[in-house]
C-alpha positions as CSV (number, residue, x, y, z in Angstrom):
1,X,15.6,-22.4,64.9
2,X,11.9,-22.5,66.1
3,X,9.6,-25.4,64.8
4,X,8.0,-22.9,62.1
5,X,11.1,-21.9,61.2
6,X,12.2,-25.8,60.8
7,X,8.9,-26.5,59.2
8,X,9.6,-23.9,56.1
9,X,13.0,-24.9,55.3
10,X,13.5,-25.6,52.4
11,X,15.3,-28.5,52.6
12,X,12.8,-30.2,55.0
13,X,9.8,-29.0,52.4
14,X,11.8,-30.7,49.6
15,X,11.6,-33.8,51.1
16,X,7.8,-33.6,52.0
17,X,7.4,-32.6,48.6
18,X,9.2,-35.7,47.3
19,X,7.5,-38.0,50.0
20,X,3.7,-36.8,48.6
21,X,4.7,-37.2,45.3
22,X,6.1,-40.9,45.6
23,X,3.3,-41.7,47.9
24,X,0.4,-40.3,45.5
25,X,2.5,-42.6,42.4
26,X,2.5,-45.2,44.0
27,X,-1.0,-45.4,44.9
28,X,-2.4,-43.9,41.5
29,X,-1.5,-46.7,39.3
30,X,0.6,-50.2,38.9
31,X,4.4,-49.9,38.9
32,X,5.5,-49.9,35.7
33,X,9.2,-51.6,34.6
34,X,11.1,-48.3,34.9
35,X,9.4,-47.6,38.3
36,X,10.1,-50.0,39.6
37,X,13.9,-50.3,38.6
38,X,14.3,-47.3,40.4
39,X,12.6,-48.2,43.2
40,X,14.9,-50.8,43.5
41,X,17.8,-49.0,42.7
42,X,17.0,-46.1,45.0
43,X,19.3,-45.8,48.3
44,X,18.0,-47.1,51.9
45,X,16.4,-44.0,53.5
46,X,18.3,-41.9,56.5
47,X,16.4,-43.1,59.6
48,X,13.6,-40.5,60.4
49,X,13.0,-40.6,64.0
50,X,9.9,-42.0,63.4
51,X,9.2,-45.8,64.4
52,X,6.2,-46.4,62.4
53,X,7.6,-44.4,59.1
54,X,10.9,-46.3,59.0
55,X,9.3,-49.8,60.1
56,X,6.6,-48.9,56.7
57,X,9.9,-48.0,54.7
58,X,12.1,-51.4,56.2
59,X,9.1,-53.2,55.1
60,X,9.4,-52.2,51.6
61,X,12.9,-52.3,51.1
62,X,13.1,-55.7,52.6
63,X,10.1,-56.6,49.9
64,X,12.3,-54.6,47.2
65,X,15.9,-56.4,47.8
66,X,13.8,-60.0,46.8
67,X,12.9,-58.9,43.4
68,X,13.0,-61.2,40.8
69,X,11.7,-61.6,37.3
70,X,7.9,-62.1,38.4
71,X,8.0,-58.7,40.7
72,X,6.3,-56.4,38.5
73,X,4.0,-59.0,37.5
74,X,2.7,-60.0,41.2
75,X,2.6,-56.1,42.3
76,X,0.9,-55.1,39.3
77,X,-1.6,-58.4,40.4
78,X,-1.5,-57.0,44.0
79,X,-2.3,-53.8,43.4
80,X,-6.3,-55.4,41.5
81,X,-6.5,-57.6,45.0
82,X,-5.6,-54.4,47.1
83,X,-7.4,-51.3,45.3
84,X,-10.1,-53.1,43.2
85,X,-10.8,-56.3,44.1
86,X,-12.8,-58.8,41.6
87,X,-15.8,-59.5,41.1
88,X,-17.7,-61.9,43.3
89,X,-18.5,-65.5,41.4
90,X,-22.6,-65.0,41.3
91,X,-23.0,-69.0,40.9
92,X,-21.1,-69.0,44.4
93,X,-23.6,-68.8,47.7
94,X,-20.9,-68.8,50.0
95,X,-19.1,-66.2,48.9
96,X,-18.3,-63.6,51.6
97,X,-20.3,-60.4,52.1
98,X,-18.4,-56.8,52.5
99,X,-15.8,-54.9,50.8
100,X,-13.3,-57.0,48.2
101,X,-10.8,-54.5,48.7
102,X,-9.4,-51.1,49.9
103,X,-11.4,-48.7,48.0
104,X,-9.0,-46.1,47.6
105,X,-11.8,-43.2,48.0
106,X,-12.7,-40.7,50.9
107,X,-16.4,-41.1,50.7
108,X,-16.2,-45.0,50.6
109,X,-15.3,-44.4,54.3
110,X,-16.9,-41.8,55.4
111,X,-20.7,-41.8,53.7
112,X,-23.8,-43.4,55.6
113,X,-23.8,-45.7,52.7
114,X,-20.6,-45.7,51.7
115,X,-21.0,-45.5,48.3
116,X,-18.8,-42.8,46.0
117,X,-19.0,-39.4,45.1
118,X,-20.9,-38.3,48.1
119,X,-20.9,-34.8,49.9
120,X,-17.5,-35.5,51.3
121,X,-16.1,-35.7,47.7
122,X,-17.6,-32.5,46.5
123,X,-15.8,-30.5,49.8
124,X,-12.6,-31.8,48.0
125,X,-13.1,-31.0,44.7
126,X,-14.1,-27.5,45.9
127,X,-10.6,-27.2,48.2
128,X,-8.7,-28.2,45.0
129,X,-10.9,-25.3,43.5
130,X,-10.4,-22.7,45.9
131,X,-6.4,-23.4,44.9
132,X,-6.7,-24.1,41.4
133,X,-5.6,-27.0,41.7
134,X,-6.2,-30.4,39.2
135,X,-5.0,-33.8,40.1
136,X,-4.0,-36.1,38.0
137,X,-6.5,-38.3,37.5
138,X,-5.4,-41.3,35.3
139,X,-7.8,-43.9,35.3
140,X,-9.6,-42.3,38.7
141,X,-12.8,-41.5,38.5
142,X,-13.3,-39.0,41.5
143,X,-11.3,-36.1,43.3
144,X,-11.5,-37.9,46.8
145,X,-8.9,-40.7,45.9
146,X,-5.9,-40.9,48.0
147,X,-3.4,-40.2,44.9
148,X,-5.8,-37.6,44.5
149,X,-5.5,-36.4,48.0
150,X,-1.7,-37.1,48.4
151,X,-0.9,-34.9,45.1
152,X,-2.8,-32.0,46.9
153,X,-0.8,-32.5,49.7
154,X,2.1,-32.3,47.7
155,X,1.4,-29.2,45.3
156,X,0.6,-26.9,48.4
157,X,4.0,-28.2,49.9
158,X,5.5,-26.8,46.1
159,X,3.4,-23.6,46.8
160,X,5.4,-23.3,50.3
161,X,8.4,-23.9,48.3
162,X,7.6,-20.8,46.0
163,X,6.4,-18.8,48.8
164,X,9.7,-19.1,50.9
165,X,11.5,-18.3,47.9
166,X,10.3,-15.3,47.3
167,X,10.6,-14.1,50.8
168,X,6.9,-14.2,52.1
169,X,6.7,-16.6,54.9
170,X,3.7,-15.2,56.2
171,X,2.0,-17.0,52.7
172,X,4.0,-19.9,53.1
173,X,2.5,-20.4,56.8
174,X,-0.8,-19.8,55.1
175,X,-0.2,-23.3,53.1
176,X,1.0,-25.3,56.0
177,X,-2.1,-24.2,58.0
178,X,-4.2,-25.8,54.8
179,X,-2.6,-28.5,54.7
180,X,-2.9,-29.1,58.6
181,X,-6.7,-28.3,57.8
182,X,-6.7,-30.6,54.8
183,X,-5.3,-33.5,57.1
184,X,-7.2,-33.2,60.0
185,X,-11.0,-32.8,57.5
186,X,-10.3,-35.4,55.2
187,X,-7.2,-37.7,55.1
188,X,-7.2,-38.6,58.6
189,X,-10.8,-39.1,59.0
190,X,-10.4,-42.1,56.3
191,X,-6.8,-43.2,55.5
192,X,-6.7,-45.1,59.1
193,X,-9.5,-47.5,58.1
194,X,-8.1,-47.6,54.6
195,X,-4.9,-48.6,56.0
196,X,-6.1,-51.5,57.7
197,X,-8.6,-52.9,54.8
198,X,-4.8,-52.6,52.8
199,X,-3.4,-55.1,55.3
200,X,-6.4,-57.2,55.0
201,X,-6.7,-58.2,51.1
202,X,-2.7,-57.6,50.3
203,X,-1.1,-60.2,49.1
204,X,2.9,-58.4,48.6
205,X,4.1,-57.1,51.9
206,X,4.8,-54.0,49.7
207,X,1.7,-52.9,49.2
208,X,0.5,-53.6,52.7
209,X,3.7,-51.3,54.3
210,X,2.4,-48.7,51.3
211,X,-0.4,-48.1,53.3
212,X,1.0,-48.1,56.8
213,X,3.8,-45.6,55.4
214,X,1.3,-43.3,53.8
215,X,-0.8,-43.2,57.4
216,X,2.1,-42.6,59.5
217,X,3.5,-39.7,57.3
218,X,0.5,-38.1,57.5
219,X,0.0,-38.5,61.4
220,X,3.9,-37.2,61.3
221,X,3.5,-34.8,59.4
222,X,0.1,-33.3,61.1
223,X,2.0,-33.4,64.4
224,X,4.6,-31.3,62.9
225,X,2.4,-28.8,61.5
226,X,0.7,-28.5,64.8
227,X,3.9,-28.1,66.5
228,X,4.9,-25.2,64.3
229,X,1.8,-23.7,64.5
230,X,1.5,-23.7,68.3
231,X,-1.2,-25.1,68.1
């Protein structure tokens, strides 16, 4: 079986499917009580091959395994000190200057100013566009927010899906080289930095191995693609 071959099979695209779609959850809002139940209850993943993807997923399951009665409490705490951050004390003069947290959005990153809803954002609302595609944007204010990103990454998986089903793998291709594009434009131009502001302002080691996980699928994944593509 060649690497494009491997690539559209259907029972590898299931699974990237199901990896963007946890991944974009999980960033997108708190865990809820039934979220994270099954998180808890859901079986140790087959090793992948990949150091830096099974290290991310060890790290959460290790996190996972400890849960207690105050679990959803400090990750639903952890995810405001990660993603938002609070507001600064004004009375204090010696409070720190620079980000409070991992802004989850492209532009934050990649902007002169780094403020949101720059040029960067508009290119991604106008890919989602060109697809007709709309993410789900609970509580999100913007299109270039990595649930945002991660969901796209996910519904042109589901078009690949479709595609090989209906026996036209030349379209199915056609989504894998978007999604290479897509990477390679946006995600990895920002989600490396993002990663590491993650690490910093934690607090849950569950949150932090989030954002490794989410970083190293996507460098796994764009290798992949690459591969396939002979490119």
């Amino acid at each position: 079986m060649s690497s494009l071959d491997r690539m559209l099979s259907e029972e590898l695209l299931q699974e990237r499917y199901e990896d963007y779609a946890m991944l974009s959850r999980l960033f997108r809002l708190e865990i809820d009580a039934p979220l994270l139940k099954d998180l808890i209850d859901s079986p140790v993943p087959e090793p992948s091959g990949n150091e830096a993807i099974d290290a991310s997923y060890a790290e959460m399951r290790a996190y996972l395994d400890e849960a207690n009665d105050r679990t959803k409490s400090n990750l639903a705490i952890d995810y405001v000190i990660s993603f938002i951050g609070y507001p600064p004390d004004p009375n204090d003069k010696n409070r720190p200057k620079g980000p409070r947290a991992a802004v989850p959005y492209e532009s934050v990153y990649v902007s002169r100013n780094g403020s949101l809803l720059q040029e960067s954002t508009l290119d991604v609302t106008a890919t989602y566009n060109a697809y007709g595609f709309r993410p789900t944007k609970t509580r999100i204010d913007f299109d270039d927010h990595i649930a945002c990103e991660l969901e796209f990454m996910q519904f042109l998986t589901g078009q690949e899906i479709l595609a090989v089903r209906e026996g036209e793998p030349s379209k199915a291709e056609g989504y894998l080289r978007e999604q290479r594009d897509f990477i390679d434009a946006h995600m990895l131009t920002w989600v490396p930095q993002f990663a590491q502001l993650v690490q910093q302002f934690s607090e849950t080691a569950f949150y932090s191995a989030l954002a490794k996980l989410a970083l190293a699928v996507l460098e796994a994944d764009r290798d992949r693609i690459s591969q396939a593509l002979e490119l």
